[in-house]
C-alpha positions in Angstrom: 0.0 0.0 0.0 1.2 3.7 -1.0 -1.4 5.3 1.0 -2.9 4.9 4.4 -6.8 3.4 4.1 -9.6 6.2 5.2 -12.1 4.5 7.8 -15.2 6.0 9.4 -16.1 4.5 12.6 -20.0 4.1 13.9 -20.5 4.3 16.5 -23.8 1.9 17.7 -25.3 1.1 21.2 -24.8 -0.9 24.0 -21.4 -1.7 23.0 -19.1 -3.2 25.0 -16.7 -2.6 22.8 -16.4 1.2 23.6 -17.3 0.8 27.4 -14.8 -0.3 30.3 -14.7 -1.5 33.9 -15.5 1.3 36.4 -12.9 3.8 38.0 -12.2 2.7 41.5 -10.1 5.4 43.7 -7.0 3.6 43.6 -5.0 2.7 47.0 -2.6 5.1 46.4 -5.0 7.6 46.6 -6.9 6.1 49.6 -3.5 6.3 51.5 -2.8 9.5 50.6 -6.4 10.7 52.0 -6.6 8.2 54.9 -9.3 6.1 53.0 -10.0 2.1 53.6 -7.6 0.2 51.5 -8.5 -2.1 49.2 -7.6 -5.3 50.8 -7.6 -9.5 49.5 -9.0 -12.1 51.1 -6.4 -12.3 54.1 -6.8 -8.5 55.1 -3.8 -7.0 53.7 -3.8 -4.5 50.8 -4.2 -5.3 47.3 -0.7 -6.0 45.8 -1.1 -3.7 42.9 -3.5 -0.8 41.6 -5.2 -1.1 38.4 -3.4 0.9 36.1 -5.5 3.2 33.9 -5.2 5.0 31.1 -4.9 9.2 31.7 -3.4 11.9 30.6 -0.1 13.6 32.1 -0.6 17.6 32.3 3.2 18.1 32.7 5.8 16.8 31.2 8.8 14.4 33.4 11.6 12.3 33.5 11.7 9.1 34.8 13.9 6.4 35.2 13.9 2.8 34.2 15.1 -0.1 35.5 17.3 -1.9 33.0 16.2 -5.4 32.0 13.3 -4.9 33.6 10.8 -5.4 30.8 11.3 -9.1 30.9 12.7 -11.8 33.3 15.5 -13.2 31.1 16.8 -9.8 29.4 19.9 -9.9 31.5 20.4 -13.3 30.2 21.6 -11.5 27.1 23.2 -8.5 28.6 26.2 -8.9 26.5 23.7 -8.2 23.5 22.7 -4.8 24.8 23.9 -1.7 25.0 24.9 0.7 27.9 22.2 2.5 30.1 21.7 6.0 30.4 23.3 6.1 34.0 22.8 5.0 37.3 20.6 5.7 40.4 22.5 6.0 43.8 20.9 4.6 47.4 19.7 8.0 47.7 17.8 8.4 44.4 20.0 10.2 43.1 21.1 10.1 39.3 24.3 9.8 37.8 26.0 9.2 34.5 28.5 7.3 36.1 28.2 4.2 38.5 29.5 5.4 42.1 28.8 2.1 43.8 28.0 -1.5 43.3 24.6 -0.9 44.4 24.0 1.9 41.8 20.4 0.6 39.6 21.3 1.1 35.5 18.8 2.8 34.2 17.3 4.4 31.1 16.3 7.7 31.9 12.9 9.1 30.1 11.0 12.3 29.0 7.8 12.2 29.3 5.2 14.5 28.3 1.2 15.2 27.8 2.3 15.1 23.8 3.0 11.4 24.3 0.0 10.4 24.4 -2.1 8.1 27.3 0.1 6.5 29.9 -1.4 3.6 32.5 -1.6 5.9 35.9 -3.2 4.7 39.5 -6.9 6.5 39.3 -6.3 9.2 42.0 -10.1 10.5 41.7 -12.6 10.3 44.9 -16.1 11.5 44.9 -17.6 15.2 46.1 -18.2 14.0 49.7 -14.6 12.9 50.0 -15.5 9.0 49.8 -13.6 6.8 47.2 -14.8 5.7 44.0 -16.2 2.0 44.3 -18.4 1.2 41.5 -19.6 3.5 38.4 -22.6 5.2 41.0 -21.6 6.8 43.8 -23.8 4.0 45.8 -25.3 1.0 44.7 -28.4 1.6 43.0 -27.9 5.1 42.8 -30.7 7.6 40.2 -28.6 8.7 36.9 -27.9 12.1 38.9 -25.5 10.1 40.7 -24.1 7.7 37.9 -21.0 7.8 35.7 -20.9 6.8 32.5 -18.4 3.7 31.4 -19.2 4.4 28.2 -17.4 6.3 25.4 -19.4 9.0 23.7 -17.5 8.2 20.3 -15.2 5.8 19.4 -12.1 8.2 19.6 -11.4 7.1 22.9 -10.8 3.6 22.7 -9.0 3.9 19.1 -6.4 6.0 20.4 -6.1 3.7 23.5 -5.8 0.5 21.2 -3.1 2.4 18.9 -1.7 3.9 22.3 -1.2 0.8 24.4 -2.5 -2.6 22.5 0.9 -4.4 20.9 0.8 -5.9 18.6 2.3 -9.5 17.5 5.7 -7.3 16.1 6.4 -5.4 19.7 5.2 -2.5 18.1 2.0 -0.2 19.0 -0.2 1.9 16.4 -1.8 -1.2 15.0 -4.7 1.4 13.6 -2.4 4.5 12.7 0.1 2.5 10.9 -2.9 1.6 8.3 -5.5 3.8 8.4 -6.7 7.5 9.1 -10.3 7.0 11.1 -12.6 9.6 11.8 -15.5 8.9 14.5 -19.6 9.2 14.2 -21.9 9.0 16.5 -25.1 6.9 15.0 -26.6 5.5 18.1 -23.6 6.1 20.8 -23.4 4.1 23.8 -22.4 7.2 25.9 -24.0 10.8 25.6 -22.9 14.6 27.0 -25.7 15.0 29.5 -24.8 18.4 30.0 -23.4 18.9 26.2 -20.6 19.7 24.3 -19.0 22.9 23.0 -17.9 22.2 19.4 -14.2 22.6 19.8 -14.1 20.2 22.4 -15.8 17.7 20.2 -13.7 14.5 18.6 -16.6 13.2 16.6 -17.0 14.3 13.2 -19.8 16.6 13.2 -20.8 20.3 13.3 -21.4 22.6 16.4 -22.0 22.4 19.6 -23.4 19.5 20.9 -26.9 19.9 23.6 -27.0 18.5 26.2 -28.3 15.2 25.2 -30.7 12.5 27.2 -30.2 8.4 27.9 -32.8 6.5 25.9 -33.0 8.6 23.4 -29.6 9.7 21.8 -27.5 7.2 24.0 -27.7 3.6 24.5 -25.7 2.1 27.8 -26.2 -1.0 29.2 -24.7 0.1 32.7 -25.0 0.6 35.0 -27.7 -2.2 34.8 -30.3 -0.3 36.3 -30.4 2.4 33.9 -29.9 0.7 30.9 -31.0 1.6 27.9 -31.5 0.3 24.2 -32.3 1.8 20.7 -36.6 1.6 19.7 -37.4 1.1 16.3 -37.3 4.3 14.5 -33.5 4.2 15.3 -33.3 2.3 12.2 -34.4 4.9 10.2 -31.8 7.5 11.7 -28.8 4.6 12.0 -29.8 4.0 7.4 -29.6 7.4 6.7 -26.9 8.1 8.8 -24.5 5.7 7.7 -26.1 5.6 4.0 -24.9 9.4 3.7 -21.2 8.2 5.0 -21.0 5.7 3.2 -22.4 8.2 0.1 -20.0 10.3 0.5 -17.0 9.6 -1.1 -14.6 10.1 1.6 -13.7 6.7 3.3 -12.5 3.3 2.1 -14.6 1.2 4.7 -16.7 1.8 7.8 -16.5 -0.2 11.0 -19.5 -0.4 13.3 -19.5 -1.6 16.6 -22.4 -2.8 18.9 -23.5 -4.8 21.7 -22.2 -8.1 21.4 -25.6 -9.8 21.4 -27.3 -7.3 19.0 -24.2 -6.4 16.3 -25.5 -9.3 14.3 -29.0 -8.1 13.7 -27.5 -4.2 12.6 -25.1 -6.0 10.6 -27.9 -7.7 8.3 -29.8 -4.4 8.3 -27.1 -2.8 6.6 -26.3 -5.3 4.5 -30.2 -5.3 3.0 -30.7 -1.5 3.4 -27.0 0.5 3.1 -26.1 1.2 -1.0 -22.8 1.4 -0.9 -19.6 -0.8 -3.0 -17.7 0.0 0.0 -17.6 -2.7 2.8 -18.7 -2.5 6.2 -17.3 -4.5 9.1 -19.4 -4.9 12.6 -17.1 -5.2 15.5 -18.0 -6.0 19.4 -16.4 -7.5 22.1 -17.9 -10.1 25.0 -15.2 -8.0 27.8 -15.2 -4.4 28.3 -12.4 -2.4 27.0 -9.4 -2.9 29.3 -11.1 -5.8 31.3 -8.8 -9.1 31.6 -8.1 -10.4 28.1 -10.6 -8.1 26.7 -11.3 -9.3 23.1 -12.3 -5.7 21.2 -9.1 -4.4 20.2 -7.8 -7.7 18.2 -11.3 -7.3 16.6 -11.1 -3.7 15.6 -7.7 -4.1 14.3 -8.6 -7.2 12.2 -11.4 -5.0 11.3 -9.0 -2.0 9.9 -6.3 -4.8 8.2 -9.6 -6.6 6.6 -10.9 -2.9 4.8 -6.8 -2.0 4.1 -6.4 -5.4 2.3 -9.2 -5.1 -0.7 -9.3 -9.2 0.0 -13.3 -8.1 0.2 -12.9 -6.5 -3.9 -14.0 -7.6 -6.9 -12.5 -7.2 -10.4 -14.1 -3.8 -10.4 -13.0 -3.1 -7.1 -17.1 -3.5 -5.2 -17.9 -5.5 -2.5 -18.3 -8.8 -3.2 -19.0 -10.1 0.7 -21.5 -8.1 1.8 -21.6 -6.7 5.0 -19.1 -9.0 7.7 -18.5 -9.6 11.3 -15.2 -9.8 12.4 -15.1 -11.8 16.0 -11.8 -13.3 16.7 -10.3 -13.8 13.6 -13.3 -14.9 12.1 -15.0 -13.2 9.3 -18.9 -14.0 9.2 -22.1 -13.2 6.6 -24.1 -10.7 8.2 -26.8 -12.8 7.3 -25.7 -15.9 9.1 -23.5 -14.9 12.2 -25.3 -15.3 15.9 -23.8 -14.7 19.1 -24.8 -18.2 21.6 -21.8 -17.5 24.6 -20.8 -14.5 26.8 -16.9 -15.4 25.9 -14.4 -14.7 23.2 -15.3 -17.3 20.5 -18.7 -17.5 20.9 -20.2 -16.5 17.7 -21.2 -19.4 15.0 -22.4 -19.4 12.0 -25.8 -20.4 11.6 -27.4 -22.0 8.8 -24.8 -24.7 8.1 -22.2 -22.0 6.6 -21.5 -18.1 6.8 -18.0 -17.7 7.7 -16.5 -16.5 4.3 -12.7 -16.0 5.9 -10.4 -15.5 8.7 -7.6 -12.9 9.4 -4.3 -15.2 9.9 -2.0 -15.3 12.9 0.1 -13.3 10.8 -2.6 -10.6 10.3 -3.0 -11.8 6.6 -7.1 -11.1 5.9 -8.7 -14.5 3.7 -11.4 -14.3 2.0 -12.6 -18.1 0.7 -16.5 -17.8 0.3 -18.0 -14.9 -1.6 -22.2 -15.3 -0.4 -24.9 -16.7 -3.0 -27.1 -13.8 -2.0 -28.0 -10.4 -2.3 -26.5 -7.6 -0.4 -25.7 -3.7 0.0 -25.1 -2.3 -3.6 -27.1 -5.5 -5.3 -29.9 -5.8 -2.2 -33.3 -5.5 -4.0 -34.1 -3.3 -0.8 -31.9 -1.3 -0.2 -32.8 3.0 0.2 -32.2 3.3 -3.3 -34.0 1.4 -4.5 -37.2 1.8 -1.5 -40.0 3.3 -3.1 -41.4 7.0 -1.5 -44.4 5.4 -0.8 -46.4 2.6 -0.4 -50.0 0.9 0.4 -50.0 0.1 4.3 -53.5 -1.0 6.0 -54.9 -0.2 9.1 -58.1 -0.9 11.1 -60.4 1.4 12.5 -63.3 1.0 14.5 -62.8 -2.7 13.2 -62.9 -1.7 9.4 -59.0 -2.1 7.7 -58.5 -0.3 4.6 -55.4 1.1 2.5 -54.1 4.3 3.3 -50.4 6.0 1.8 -47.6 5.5 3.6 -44.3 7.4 3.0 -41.6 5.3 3.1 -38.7 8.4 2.2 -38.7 11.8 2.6 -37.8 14.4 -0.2 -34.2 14.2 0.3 -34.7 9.9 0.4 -33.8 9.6 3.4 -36.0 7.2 5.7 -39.3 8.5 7.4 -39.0 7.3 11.1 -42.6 6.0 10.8 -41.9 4.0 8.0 -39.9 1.6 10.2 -42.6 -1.5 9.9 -43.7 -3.2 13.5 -42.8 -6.7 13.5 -42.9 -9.2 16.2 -41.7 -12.6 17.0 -43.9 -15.3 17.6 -42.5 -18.5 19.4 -44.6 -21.9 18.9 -43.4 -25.1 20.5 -45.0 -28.9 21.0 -48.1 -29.4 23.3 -49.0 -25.2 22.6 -52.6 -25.3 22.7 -54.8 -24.8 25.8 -57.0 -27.6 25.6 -58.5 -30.5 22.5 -60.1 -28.3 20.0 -59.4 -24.6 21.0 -60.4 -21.8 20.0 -58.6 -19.4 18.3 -60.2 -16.2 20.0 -59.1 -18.0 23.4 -55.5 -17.1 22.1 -55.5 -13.4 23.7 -52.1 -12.8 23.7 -51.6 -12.6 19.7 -55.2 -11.6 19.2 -54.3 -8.6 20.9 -51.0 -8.2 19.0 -52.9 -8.6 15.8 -55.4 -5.9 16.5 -52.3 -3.6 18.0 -50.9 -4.2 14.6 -53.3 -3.1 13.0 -54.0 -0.2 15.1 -50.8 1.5 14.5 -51.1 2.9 11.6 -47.7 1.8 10.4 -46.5 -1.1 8.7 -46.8 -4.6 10.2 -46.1 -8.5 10.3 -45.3 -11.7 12.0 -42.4 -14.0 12.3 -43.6 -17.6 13.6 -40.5 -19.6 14.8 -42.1 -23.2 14.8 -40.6 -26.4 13.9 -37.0 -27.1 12.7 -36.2 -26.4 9.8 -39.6 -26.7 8.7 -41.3 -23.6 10.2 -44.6 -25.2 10.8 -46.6 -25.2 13.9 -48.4 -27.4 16.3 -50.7 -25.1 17.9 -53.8 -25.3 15.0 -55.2 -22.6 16.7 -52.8 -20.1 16.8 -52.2 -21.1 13.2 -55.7 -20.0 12.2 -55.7 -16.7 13.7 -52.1 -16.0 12.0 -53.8 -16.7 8.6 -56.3 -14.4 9.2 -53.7 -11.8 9.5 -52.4 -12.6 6.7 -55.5 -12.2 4.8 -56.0 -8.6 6.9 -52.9 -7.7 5.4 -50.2 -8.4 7.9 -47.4 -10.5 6.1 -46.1 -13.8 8.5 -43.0 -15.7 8.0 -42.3 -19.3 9.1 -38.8 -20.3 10.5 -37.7 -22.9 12.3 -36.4 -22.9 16.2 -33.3 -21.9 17.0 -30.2 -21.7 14.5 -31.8 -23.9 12.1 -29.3 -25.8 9.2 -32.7 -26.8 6.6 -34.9 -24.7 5.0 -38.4 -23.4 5.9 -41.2 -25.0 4.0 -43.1 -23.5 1.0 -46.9 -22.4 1.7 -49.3 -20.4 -0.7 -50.0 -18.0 2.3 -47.0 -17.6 4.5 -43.4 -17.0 3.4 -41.3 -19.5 3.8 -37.5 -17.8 5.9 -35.2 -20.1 4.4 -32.3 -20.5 6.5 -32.7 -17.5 8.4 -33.0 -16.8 12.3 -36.2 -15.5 13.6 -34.3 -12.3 14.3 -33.0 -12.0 11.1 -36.0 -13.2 9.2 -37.9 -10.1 11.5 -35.4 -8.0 9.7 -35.5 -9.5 6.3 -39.5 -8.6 6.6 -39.1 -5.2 7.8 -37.2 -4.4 4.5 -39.6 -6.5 2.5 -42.5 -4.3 3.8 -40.8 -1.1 3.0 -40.7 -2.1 -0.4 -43.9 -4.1 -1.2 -46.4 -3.1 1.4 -48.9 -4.5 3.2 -50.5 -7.7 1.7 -54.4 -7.4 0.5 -57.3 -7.3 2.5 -60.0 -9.8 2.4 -63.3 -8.9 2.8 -63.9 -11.6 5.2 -60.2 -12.8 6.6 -61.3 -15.8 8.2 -63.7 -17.2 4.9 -61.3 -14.7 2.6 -62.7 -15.9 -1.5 -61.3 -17.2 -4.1 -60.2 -14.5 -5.9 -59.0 -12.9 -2.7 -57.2 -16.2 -2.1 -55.1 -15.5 -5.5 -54.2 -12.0 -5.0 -52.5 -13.1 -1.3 -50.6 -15.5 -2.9 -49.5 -13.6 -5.9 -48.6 -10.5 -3.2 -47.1 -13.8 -0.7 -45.0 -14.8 -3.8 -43.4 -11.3 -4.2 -42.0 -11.6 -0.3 -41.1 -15.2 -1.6 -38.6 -14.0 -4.0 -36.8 -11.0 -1.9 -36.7 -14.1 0.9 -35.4 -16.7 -1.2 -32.6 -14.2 -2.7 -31.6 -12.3 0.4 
C-alpha cells in the first residue's frame, strides 16, 4: 500500500466494545487521603492498583530499571547496550556508577504530547469518599451515575493504537494503516450536559446539547439504567451511515455494537446501506481494558480486513457483503449469531456463513463470496425503496389502505416508515385444551389488533418447527392466517439456528435458512418495499379471488426471501 486506508467509525449502542470496567479510587490515593484500603482475602492491601489509562498535564523524566521489561533480558546482557546512568541509594542520578549498588537505568522524557500513559486513578467523589463502583452507591438515580461508556469511538482507538501491541512489539496497529474519523449513529455514551464544538472529537458540526439516555444514547450500565435503541433508530442509523457511506470520503466503515445485537444491525445494513464499500461490525464479550478483553484484536482485524481489498471484486465493489469480524473470524451478516458470553462465541448459523479469517500473521482471507444479495445489489436497499407505499390499518374494526411514506424528499428514511414486526415463538403441546379456539388465544389476538391499530407497517415472524417452520398449535395457526389475509405478512422459521430450510406455503413466506431475528429483519425491508398484503373482505372465509391476490402478493416476499 502507497497510502494509508480512510475508515469511518460508527459508533452503535450498547457496545461493550467502547465501554470499560468502572474507576475505582486507587490505593494510592486512599493512603494519601486516609481512605480504607482495598484489601484481599487475608486483610492486607491489594498487591497492585489497576493501572488506567490518563493523561499527564506536565511533562517528566523518569527512570527505568534496565532489563526490567522481561525476566530473562539480562540473560543476554552482552547483546545490549549501555544505560543511560545509574541511580544512587539516595535516588539520586548519575551518568557514572558510584557504587556497586548503583540501579542502570534508562532515563525518560515524558510529556502530555505522548499520548495516554497507564496511571493509578487518583479521583474520589464530592463527599470525599472513594470511587467504588460507576454510582456513587449501589443503586444510585442517573444524577448520581457515571458513564463507562465512550461518547464516540475516539477514545478507545487511540487507547488501542496507544497501548495494544501488537504480534511485532510495536503499537499503532490502527495509525500505521488507516486515518479514522469517528460518528456518532446511536452512541453508547451521551454529554448529559453537552458539548461545545471545539471540544468535540466526533466528526460533526457545532456544539453538541445536552443530550438524554434512551433517546440519543444507549448504555447498558449501570444495569439499572440501561438503555437500548426503539425502532425508529433504524431509520436514523440507514440514513446516517447511507450518507457516509455516500460520500466519497472513506474506504470502509466499522460499526461496533453490543455483542448480542451487532449481528442483527449488521444484516440491516447489509439489506438496506447502497454502498460498494464494505462495512465490518465489530464487538467484544469483555469491556475495554477488562482481563483479556477481546475488542481491540477485533477492531484491528477489522482495519487490516478494509486495508487489504481481499473483500474486492474485479471492479474493485464489494463482493462479501456486509461481515463480522469476531476473533479472527470473518462472518455473513446474514448468518453470524452470538450463543456464549466469551471470546469465540459466535457461530455461524445456517450450516455456513464464515467467508474468511484474518491469519495469525494478520494476513485477511477471504474463501467464500455469499450466494445472496447484499448492499449495492440488495433489491431493498434506500435506493432502490419506493417514497411510498400501500399500508393497512383498522379502524373502529374496518381495515382499509391508506399512503404510507416510506422516504422523505431528500430519500432519506421517514422514522414512521420503520414497519412493526414481532416474534412469535410456537413449540410442541402449545394449545390450551382438544379443540381450542382461536379467540381464546388473547395474547396474539391482541397483537394482531395492536398491529393493525398503529397505523404503520406490520407483520409476523412464527418460529415453529426445525427447519420446517410449521406449527403445532392449530389454533394459533388460524388466527395468523387471518392476519395474513388482513394484510399483515407472516413468515415461518424454524427454532433456533436452524441448518434446513423453511417449507413453501401459498399463504405464509417461507424464511429459508434464516434466524427469527434475522427473518424479522428481512421482513421489515420486504415491507418497506412491497407493502402490506391485500385485505379480504372476510379474513377468516377470505374468496377465491382474494385467495389468488395473497398468494401472488405472498410470492413477491417469496422472492426478496429466497434471494436475500
Amino acid at each position: 500500500m502507497n497510502s494509508k486506508v480512510r475508515i469511518a467509525h460508527l459508533a452503535g449502542p450498547t457496545a461493550t466494545i467502547q465501554n470499560t470496567p468502572p474507576l475505582v479510587t486507587s490505593n494510592k490515593a486512599r493512603e494519601k487521603l486516609g481512605l480504607p484500603l482495598l484489601s484481599d482475602t487475608a486483610g492486607a492491601p491489594h498487591r497492585f492498583d489497576a493501572l488506567r489509562a490518563q493523561r499527564l498535564a506536565a511533562p517528566a523524566t523518569v527512570y527505568v530499571e534496565q532489563f526490567s521489561a522481561h525476566p530473562l533480558e539480562s540473560d543476554a546482557a552482552e547483546l545490549y547496550g549501555p544505560p543511560d546512568g545509574y541511580i544512587d541509594a539516595e535516588g539520586r542520578f548519575n551518568k557514572q556508577r558510584t557504587s556497586d549498588e548503583d540501579k542502570p537505568v534508562y532515563e525518560v522524557r515524558i510529556g502530555p504530547e505522548d499520548g495516554l500513559y497507564p496511571l493509578p486513578y487518583m479521583a474520589v467523589q464530592s463527599d470525599g469518599s472513594p470511587w467504588e463502583e460507576e454510582c456513587a452507591s449501589p443503586g444510585a438515580p442517573a444524577a448520581k451515575a457515571r458513564q463507562g461508556f465512550f461518547p464516540d469511538g475516539s477514545r478507545s482507538f487511540e487507547e488501542i493504537d496507544r497501548l495494544s501491541v501488537g504480534d511485532r512489539g510495536v503499537a499503532a496497529s490502527i495509525s500505521a494503516l488507516a486515518d479514522v474519523d469517528f460518528y456518532r449513529i446511536t452512541p453508547p455514551g451521551g454529554y448529559t450536559k453537552g458539548l461545545l464544538a471545539e471540544k468535540r472529537t466526533d466528526k460533526g458540526a457545532g456544539d453538541i446539547p445536552p443530550e438524554t439516555q434512551g433517546r440519543d444514547f444507549f448504555p447498558y450500565k449501570p444495569y439499572h439504567l440501561a438503555a437500548a435503541p426503539v425502532r425508529p433508530s433504524l431509520a436514523r442509523t440507514t440514513n446516517m451511515v447511507q450518507e457516509i457511506m455516500a460520500s466519497g470520503d472513506y474506504d470502509g466503515a466499522v460499526w461496533t455494537q453490543g455483542s448480542p445485537q451487532v449481528e442483527e444491525t449488521a444484516y440491516w445494513m447489509n439489506l438496506l446501506i447502497d454502498t460498494t464499500l464494505p462495512i465490518c461490525g465489530n464487538a467484544a464479550q469483555r469491556p475495554h481494558g477488562q482481563i483479556s478483553n477481546d475488542g481491540p484484536k477485533n477492531i484491528v482485524d477489522s482495519v487490516q480486513f478494509i486495508a487489504s481489498r481481499v473483500w474486492a471484486d474485479a471492479e474493485g465493489r464489494n463482493r462479501v457483503g456486509v461481515v463480522v469480524i469476531q476473533e479472527q473470524q470473518v462472518f455473513a451478516a446474514r448468518e453470524v449469531m452470538k450463543v456464549d458470553a466469551r471470546p469465540g462465541g459466535y457461530v455461524a448459523t445456517g450450516g455456513g456463513g464464515i467467508l474468511g479469517a484474518v491469519t495469525h500473521q494478520n494476513k485477511p482471507i477471504v474463501q467464500y463470496v455469499p450466494a445472496t444479495r447484499h448492499t449495492w445489489m440488495s433489491d431493498v436497499n434506500i435506493s432502490r425503496l419506493p417514497d411510498t407505499v400501500q399500508a393497512v390499518r383498522a379502524t373502529d374494526g374496518i381495515s382499509e389502505f391508506f399512503d404510507l411514506p416510506i422516504k422523505d424528499a431528500d430519500g432519506n428514511l421517514v422514522e414512521n416508515a420503520i414497519p412493526s414486526v414481532s416474534i412469535s415463538k410456537d413449540g410442541s403441546y402449545a394449545s390450551e385444551d382438544f379443540f381450542a379456539d382461536p379467540a381464546d388465544e388473547s395474547d396474539l389476538v391482541a397483537a394482531i389488533d395492536r398491529k393493525l391499530r398503529l397505523g404503520r407497517l406490520g407483520g409476523f415472524v412464527i418460529e415453529g418447527l426445525t427447519p420446517y417452520g410449521s406449527m403445532t398449535s392449530t389454533s394459533r395457526q388460524a388466527l395468523l392466517l387471518g392476519a395474513v389475509f388482513r394484510g399483515l405478512p407472516v413468515v415461518r422459521v424454524g427454532r433456533g439456528s436452524p441448518e434446513g430450510f423453511a417449507d413453501p406455503h401459498p399463504h405464509f413466506i417461507a424464511g429459508s435458512n434464516l434466524t427469527s431475528t434475522k427473518a424479522r429483519m428481512l421482513l421489515m425491508a420486504a415491507l418497506m418495499k412491497l407493502g402490506s398484503l391485500p385485505i379480504a373482505g372476510d379474513p377468516m372465509q377470505p374468496t377465491r379471488e382474494e385467495r389468488a391476490a395473497t398468494e401472488k402478493a405472498v410470492a413477491a416476499y417469496q422472492a426478496i426471501f429466497d434471494t436475500h
